[in-house]
TIVEXBA-538022 format. One record per residue (C-alpha): residue in one letter; x, y, z; residue number from 1. Coordinates in steps of 0.1 Angstrom, whole numbers, m for minus. Example, Ala and Ser with C-alpha at 12.3 -4.5 7.8 and 13.67 -1.06 7.14 Angstrom:
BEGIN
+------+-------+-------+-------+------+
| resn |    px |    py |    pz | resi |
+------+-------+-------+-------+------+
|    A |   123 |   m45 |    78 |    1 |
|    S |   137 |   m11 |    71 |    2 |
+------+-------+-------+-------+------+
END
This chain:
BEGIN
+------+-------+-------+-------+------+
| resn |    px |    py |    pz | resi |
+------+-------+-------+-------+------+
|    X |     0 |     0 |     0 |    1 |
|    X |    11 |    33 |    m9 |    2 |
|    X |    23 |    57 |    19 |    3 |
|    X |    m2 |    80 |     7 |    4 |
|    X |   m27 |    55 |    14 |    5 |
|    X |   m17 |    49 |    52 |    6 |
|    X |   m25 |    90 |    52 |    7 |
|    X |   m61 |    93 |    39 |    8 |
|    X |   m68 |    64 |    60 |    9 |
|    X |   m58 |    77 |    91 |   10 |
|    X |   m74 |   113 |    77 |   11 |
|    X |  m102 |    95 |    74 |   12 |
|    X |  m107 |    80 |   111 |   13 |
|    X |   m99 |   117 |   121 |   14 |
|    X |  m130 |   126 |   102 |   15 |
|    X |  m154 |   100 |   116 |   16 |
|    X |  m142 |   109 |   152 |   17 |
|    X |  m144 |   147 |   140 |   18 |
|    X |  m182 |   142 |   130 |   19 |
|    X |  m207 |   166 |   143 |   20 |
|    X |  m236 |   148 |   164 |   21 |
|    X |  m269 |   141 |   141 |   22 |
|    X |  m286 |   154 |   175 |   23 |
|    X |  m306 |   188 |   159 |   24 |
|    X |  m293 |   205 |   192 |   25 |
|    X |  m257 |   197 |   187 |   26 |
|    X |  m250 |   221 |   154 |   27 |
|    X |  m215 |   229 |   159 |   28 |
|    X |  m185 |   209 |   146 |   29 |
|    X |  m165 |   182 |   166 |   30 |
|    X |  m138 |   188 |   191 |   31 |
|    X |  m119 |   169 |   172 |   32 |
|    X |  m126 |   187 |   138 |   33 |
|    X |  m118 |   220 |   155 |   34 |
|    X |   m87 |   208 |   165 |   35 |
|    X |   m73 |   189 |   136 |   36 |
|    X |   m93 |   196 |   104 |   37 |
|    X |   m96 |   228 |    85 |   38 |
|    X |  m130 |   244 |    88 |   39 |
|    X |  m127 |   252 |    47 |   40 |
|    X |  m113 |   223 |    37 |   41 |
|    X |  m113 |   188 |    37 |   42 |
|    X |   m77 |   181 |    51 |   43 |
|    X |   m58 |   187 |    80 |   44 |
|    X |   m52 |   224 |    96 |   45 |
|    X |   m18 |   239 |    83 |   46 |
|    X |    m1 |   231 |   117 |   47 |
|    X |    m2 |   200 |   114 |   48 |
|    X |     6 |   190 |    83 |   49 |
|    X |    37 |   210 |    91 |   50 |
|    X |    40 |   189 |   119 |   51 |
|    X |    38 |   155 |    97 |   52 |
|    X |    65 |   170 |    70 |   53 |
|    X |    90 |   178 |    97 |   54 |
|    X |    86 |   142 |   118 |   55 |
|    X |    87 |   124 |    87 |   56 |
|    X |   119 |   139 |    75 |   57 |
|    X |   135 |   134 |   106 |   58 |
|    X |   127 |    97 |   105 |   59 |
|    X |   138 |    98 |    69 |   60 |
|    X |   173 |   113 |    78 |   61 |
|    X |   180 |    95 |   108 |   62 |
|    X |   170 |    64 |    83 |   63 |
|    X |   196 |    73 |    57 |   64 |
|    X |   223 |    89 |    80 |   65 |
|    X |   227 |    53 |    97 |   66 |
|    X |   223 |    35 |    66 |   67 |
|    X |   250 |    55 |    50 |   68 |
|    X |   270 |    54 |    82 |   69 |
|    X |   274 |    16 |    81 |   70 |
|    X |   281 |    19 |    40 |   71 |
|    X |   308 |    43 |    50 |   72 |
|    X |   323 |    18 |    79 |   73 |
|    X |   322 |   m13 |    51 |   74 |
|    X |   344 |    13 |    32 |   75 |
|    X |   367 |    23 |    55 |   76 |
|    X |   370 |   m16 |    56 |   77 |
|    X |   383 |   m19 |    20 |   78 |
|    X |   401 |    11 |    18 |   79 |
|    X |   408 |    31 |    52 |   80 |
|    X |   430 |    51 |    30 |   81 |
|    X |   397 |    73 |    17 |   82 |
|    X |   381 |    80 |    54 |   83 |
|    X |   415 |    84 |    70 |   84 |
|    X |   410 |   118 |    76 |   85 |
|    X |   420 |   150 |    57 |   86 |
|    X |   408 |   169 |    24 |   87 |
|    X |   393 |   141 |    14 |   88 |
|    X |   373 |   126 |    43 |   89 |
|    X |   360 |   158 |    45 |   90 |
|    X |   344 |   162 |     9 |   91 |
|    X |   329 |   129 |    15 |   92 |
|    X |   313 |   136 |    49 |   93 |
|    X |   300 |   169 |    34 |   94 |
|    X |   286 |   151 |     5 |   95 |
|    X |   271 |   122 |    26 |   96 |
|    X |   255 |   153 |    47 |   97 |
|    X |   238 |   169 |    14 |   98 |
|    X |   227 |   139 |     0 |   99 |
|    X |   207 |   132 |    30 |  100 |
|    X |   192 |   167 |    33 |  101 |
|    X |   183 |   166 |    m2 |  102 |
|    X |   168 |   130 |     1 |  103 |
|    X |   145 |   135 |    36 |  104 |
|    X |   134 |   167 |    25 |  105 |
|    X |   121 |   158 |   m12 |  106 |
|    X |   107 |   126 |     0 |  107 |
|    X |    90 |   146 |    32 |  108 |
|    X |    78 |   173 |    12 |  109 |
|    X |    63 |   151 |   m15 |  110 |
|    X |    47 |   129 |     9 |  111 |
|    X |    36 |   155 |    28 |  112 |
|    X |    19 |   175 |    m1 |  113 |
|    X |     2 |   146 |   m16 |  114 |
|    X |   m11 |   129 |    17 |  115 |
|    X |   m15 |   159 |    38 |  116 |
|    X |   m19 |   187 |    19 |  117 |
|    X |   m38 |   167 |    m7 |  118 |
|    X |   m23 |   189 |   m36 |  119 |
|    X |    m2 |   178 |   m61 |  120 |
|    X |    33 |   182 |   m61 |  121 |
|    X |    41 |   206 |   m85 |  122 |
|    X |    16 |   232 |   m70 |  123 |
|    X |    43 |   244 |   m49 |  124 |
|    X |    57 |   262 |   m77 |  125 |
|    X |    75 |   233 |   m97 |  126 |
|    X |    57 |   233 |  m132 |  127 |
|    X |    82 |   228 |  m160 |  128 |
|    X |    88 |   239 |  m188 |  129 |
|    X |   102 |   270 |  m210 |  130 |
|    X |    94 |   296 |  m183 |  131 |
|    X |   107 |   274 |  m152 |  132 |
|    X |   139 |   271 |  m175 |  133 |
|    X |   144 |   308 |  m178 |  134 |
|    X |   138 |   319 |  m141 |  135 |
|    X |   160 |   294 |  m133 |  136 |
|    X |   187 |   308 |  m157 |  137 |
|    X |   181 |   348 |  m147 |  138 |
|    X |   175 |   336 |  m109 |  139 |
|    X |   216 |   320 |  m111 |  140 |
|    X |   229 |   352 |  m131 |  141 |
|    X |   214 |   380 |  m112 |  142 |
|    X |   238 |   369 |   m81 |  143 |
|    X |   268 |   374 |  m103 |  144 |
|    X |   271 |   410 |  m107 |  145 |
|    X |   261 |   418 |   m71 |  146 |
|    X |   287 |   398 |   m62 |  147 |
|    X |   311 |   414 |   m84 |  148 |
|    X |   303 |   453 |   m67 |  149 |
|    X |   309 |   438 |   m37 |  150 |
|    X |   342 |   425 |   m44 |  151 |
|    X |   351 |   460 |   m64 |  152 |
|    X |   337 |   478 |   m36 |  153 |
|    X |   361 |   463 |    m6 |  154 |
|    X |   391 |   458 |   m28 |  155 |
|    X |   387 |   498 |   m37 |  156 |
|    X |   383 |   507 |     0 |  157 |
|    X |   411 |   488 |    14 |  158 |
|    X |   390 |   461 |    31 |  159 |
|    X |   400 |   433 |    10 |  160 |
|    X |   432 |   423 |    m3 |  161 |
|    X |   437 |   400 |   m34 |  162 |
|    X |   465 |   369 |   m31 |  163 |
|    X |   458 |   358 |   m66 |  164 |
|    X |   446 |   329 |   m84 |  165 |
|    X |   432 |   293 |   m66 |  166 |
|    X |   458 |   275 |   m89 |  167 |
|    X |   482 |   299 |   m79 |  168 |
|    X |   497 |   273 |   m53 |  169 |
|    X |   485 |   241 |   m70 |  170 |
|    X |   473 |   235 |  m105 |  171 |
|    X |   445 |   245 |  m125 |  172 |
|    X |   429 |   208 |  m132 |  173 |
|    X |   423 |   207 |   m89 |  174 |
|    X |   411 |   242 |   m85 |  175 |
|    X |   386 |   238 |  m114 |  176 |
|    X |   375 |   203 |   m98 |  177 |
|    X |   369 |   223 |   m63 |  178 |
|    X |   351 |   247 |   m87 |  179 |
|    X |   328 |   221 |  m101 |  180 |
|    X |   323 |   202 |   m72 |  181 |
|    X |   310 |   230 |   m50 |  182 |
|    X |   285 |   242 |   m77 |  183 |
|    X |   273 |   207 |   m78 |  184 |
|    X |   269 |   210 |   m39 |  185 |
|    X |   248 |   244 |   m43 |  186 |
|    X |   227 |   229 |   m69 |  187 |
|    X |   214 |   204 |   m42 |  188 |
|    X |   215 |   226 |   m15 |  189 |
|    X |   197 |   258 |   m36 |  190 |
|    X |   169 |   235 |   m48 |  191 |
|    X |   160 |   218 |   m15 |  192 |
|    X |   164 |   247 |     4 |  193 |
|    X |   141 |   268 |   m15 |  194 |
|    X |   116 |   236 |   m19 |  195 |
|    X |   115 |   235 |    20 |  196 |
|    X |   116 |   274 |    35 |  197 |
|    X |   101 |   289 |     3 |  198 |
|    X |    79 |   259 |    m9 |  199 |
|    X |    63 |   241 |    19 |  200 |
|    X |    68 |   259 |    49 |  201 |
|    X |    62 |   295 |    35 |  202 |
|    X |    30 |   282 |    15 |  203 |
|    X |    15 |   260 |    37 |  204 |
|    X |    19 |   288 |    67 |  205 |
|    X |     1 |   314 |    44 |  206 |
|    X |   m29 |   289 |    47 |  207 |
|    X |   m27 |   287 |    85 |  208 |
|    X |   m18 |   326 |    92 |  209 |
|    X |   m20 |   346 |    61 |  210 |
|    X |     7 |   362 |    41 |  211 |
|    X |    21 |   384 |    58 |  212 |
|    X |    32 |   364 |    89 |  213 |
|    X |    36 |   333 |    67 |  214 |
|    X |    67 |   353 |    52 |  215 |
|    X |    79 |   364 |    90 |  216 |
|    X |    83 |   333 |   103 |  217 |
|    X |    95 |   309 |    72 |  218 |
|    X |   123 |   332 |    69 |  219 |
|    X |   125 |   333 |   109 |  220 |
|    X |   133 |   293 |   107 |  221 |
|    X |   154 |   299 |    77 |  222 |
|    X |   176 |   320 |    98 |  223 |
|    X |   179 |   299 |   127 |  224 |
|    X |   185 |   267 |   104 |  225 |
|    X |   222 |   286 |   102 |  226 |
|    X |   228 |   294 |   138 |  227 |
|    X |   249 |   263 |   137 |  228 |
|    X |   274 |   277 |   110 |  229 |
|    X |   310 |   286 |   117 |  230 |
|    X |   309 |   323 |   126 |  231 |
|    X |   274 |   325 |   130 |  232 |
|    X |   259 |   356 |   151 |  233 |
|    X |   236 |   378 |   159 |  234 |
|    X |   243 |   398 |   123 |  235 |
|    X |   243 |   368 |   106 |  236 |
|    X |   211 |   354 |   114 |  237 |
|    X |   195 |   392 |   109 |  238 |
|    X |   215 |   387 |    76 |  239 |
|    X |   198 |   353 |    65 |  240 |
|    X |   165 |   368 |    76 |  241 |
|    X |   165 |   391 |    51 |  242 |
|    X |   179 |   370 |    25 |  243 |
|    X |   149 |   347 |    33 |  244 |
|    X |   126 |   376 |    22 |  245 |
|    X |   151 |   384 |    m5 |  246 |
|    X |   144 |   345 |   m17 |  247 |
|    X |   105 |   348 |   m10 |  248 |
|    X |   102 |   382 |   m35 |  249 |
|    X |   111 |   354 |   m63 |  250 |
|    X |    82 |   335 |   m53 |  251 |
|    X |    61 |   363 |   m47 |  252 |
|    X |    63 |   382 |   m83 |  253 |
|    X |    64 |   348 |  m103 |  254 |
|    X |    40 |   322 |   m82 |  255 |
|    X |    68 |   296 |   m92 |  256 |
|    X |   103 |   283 |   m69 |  257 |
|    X |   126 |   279 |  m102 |  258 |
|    X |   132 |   320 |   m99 |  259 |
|    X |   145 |   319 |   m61 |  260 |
|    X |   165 |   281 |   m67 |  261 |
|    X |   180 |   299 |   m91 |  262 |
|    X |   190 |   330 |   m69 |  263 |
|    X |   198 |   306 |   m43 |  264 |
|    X |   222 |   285 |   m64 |  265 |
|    X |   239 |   317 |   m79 |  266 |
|    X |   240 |   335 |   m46 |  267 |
|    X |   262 |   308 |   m33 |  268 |
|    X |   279 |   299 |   m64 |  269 |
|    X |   294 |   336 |   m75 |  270 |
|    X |   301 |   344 |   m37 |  271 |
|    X |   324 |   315 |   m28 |  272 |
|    X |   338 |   293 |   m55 |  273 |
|    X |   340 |   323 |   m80 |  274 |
|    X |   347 |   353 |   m58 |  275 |
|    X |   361 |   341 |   m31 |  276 |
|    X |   339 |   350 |     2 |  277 |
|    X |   328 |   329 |    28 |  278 |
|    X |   291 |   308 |    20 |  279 |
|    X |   273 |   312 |    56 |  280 |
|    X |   303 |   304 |    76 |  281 |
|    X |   316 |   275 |    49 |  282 |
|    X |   350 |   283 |    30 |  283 |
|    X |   351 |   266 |    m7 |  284 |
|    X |   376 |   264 |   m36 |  285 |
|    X |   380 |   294 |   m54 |  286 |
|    X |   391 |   311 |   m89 |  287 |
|    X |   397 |   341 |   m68 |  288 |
|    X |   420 |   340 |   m35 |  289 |
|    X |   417 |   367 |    m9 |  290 |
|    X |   417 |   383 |    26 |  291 |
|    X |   387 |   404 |    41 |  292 |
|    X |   406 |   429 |    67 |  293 |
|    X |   375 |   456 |    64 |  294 |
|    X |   354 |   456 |    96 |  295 |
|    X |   333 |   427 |   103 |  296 |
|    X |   301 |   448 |   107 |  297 |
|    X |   303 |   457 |    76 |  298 |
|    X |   317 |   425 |    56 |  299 |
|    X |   305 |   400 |    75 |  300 |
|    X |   335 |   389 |    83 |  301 |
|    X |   342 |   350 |    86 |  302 |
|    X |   307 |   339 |    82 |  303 |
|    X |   305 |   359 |    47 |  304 |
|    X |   290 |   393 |    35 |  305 |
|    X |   252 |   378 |    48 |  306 |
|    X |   263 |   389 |    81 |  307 |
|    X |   275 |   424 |    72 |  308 |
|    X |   253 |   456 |    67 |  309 |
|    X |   271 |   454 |    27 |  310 |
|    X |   244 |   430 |    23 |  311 |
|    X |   218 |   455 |    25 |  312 |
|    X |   227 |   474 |    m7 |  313 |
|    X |   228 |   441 |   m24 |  314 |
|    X |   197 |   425 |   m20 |  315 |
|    X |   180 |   460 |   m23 |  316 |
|    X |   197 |   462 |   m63 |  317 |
|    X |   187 |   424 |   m64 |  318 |
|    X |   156 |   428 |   m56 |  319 |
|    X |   152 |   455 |   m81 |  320 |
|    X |   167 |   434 |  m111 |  321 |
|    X |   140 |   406 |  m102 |  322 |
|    X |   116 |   433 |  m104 |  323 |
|    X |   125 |   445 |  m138 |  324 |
|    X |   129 |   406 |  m151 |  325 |
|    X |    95 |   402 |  m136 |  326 |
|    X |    74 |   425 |  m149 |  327 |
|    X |    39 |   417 |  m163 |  328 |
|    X |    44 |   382 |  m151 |  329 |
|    X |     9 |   375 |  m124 |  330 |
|    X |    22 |   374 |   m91 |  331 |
|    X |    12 |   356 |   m59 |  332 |
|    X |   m13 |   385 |   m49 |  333 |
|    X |   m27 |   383 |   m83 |  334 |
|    X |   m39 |   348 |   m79 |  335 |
|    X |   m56 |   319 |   m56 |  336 |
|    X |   m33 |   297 |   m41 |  337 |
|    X |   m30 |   264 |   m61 |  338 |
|    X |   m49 |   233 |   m59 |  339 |
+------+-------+-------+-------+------+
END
């Protein structure tokens, strides 16, 4: 039986509990119905089917993180030379830790929107096709010249100072691996990311709360999903605050996710493995080598320019290229919410 199945079935037993009496005095709904079910609709209140996406990704992650654990352990059996520490072991672990994000929260999310939700996947903002391919395009190349001010700006005020090229100690082939490798690493973190914060938190809390608040607090749990990051403050949580609204305008003047994956991807892309900054904390390969020696409430310092007030500026010009790439294109306020 599907999983999905297991879901309407237990819905279902929720609704026969949730029954109002057939007693003429007895008019209003259930206690059960005012607790679980949505007076409009025939599913579950937006709590919690928030509630069932984040306990079933948890179980999905702690299912793959052992499962790959003990893979990992047979391999360090056959060759301890790749898990013996170092460069390596490092890219691996990192890459195990991605692939299990990106795995518990697709799965979650599509379970979760199926069962729960009982809307089709895609209604979060995933159709394909010709425009989806274009916002995604636009959404990776705004980042890049935002990224490039920045990194005029400091070097012209003193604040940063250039050590040269990534190959400049090693040879190009690695450098351009590193490159590669992290762009294949912001591809999976961009997309499921912006399906979780942007997709079903933000869009499922707009049912429960409205809007406005919906926007608040999905960027509000964004934040504090990188209080764990090296570096990470009080300024850099402010900072991915804002970048969470900065993510959301995408969704907001296109009703699709392929325009903020797209800035996600090439916000992270064009500020570590091209230019050089630190990604939230994480240092990657580079073409560009440098030193930030500006002050750190300005550049961010270690965490990256997310926790600086140079951030500011950025987003604001950001925002107002998405703006211009967007025009005449219906917006969220323009339309229902899909079903």
């Amino acid at each position: 039986m599907r999983a999905s199945a297991y879901f309407n079935r237990a819905l279902g037993s929720i609704r026969i509990l949730a029954a109002p009496s057939t007693d003429p005095a007895h008019t209003q709904p259930g206690l059960f119905a005012r607790i679980f079910l949505s007076p409009e609709e025939r599913r579950l209140r937006a709590g919690w089917r928030l509630l069932g996406q984040s306990g079933s990704m948890l179980v999905i992650a702690v299912t793959l993180s052992i499962t790959l654990s003990l893979l990992v352990a047979a391999l360090a059996s056959i060759r301890p030379d790749l898990v013996s520490g170092g460069v390596r072991t490092e890219w691996l672990l990192l890459a195990i830790s991605i692939l299990v994000a990106l795995f518990a929260v697709t799965i979650s999310v599509w379970i979760a929107r199926r069962a729960l939700d009982r809307r089709a996947f895609r209604s979060l903002g995933l159709e394909w096709g010709a425009p989806a391919y274009r916002d995604l395009l636009i959404g990776f190349l705004i980042p890049l010249p935002l990224f490039a001010l920045i990194f005029l700006a400091q070097w012209r005020l003193g604040w940063l100072e250039i050590e040269g090229w990534g190959w400049s100690e090693g040879n190009i082939a690695s450098t351009l691996i590193g490159v590669v490798l992290g762009l294949a690493g912001f591809l999976a973190v961009g997309f499921y990311e912006e399906l979780l914060f942007r997709g079903y938190y933000l869009q499922n809390l707009r049912d429960g709360t409205g809007l406005g608040l919906a926007l608040f607090l999905s960027s509000a749990v964004f934040a504090l999903a990188h209080l764990g990051n090296f570096s990470a403050s009080v300024a850099s949580t402010a900072g991915i605050l804002g970048a969470g609204y900065f993510l959301a305008y995408g969704w907001l003047r296109t009703s699709s996710l392929w325009l903020p994956i797209g800035l996600h991807i090439g916000w992270n892309f064009f500020q570590g493995p091209v230019f050089g900054f630190a990604v939230s904390g994480s240092t990657t390969p580079s073409v560009v080598v440098h030193t930030v020696e500006g002050p750190e409430l300005l550049t961010g310092g270690g965490f990256g320019p997310e926790a600086g007030l140079i951030v500011l500026p950025l987003m604001a010009l950001g925002s107002a290229l998405i703006w211009v790439y967007t025009r005449g294109r219906r917006s969220v306020t323009d339309q229902r919410p899909a079903s």
